[in-house]
Structures are given as C-alpha cells and as structure tokens.
PLY file of the C-alpha trace (Angstrom):
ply
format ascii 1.0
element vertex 112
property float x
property float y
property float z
element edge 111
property int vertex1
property int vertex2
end_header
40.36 -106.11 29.71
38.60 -105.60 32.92
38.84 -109.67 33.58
42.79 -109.00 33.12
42.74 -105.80 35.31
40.95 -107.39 38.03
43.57 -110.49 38.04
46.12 -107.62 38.48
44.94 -106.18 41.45
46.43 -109.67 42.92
50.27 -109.45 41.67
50.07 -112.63 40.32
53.14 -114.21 39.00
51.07 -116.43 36.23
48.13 -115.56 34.58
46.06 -118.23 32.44
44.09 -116.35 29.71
41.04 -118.68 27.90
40.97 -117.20 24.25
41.09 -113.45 25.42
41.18 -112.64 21.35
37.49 -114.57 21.42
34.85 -112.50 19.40
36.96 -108.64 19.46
37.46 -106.92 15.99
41.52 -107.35 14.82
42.09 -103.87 16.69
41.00 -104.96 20.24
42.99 -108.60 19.29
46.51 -106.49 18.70
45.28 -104.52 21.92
45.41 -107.98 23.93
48.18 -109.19 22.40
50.04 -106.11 23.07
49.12 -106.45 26.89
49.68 -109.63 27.02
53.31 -109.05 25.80
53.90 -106.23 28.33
52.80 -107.97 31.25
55.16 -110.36 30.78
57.76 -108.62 29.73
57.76 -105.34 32.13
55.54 -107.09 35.00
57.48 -110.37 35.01
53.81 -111.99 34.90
54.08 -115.79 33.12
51.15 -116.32 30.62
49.89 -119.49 29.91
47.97 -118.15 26.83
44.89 -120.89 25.65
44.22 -119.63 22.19
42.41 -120.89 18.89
44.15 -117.90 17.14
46.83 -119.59 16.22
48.69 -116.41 14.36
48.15 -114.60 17.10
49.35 -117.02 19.77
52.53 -117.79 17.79
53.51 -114.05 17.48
53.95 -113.43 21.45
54.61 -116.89 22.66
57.89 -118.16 23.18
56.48 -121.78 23.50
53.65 -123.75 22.16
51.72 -126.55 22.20
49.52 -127.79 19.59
46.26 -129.61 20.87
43.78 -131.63 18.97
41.00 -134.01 19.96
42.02 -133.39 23.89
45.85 -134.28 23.67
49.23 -132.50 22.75
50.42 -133.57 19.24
53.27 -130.68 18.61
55.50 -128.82 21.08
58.15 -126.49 20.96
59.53 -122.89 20.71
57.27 -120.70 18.93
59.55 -120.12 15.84
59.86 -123.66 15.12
55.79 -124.08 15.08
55.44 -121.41 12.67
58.04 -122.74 10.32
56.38 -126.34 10.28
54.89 -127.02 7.36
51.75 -128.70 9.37
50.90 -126.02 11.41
51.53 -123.52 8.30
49.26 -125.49 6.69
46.75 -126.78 8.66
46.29 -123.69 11.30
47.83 -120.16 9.82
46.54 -120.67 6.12
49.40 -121.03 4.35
49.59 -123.46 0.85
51.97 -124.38 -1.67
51.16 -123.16 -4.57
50.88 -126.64 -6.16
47.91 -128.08 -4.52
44.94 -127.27 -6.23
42.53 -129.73 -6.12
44.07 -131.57 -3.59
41.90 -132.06 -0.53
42.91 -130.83 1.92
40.79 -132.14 4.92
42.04 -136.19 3.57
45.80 -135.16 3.82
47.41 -136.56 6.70
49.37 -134.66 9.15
52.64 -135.44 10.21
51.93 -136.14 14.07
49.64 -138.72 14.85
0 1
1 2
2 3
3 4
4 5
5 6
6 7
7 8
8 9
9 10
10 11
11 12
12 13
13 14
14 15
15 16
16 17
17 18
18 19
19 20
20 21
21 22
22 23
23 24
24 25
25 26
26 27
27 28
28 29
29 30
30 31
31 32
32 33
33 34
34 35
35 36
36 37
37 38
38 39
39 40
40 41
41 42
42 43
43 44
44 45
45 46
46 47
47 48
48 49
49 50
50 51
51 52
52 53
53 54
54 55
55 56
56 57
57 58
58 59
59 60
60 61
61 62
62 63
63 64
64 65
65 66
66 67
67 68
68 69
69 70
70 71
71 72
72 73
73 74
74 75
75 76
76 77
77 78
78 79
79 80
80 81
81 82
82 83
83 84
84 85
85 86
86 87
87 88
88 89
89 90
90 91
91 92
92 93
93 94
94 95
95 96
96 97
97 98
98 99
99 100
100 101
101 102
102 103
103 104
104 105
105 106
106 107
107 108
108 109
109 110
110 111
C-alpha cells in the first residue's frame, strides 16, 4: 500500500503492479483489489496488473493475458478467460465432475 501511495504522489496515468496480492492474508488481497479497482475507475489511472492470482486478476480486469513458459498463449476480455474451460481448469480450480483419476498434469491444453 505504501509502494502504491508513493506512485500516487506522481499522478500517473498507468500504474504497473508486480503481484501486489503476493504473500497478504485474503483480507489485505480484497483490500488491493478494491484499490486497484478505484484507481482506475474514479482516478482514471490504467493498471497493467502482473498477477499469479488468477481469480483475483480476472475479477477486476477487463483484459487478460495468459502467460506460460515466457510467452502469451491466451488473450482476451476478462469474461471470456474465465468461461474457458482451460483456464477454469488449469488456473481457478475448477473440474468436471467426471474426471477422477484422470491426470491432470498429462492433459493437454488447448493453446500450444
């Protein structure tokens, strides 16, 4: 919080946040995420948000990029990465409820 203050004090126009939700409790995560949302929304401040909490990210971002092994393999609005079955899969947690036994880490995704 004081890292984001201190960026503040500038009137930036973007902000670049490295995994702010990084080690805090859930609480302090909503906390950030709720910040996060408001300086966007009643600061006009662009956030380019680099997050490994997925949920999270999703949840305030209005577009994403997924990463993996140093390149982009998924793009687009945030409501159409949570909806894909991949990243549903392989990054919020979610399975069908058919696929016990099935392992998981051999499956292959649909991006390449």
């Amino acid at each position: 919080m004081l890292a984001i203050g201190r960026a503040l004090m500038l009137r930036p126009r973007l902000m670049l946040l490295d995994e702010p939700s990084l080690g805090l409790s859930p609480r302090l995560t909503t906390e950030i995420s709720e910040i996060v949302v408001k300086l966007n929304k009643e600061q006009a401040v662009t956030v380019l948000l680099v997050e490994q909490n997925a949920r999270m990210a999703l949840s305030i971002a209005d577009y994403g990029y997924v990463m993996e092994v140093g390149r982009v393999v998924m793009e687009d609005t945030s409501e159409r990465l949570s909806a894909a079955t991949d990243i549903q899969e392989f990054y919020l947690g979610v399975k069908d409820d058919g696929v016990r036994g099935r392992r998981r880490w051999k499956q292959r995704k649909t991006w390449r």
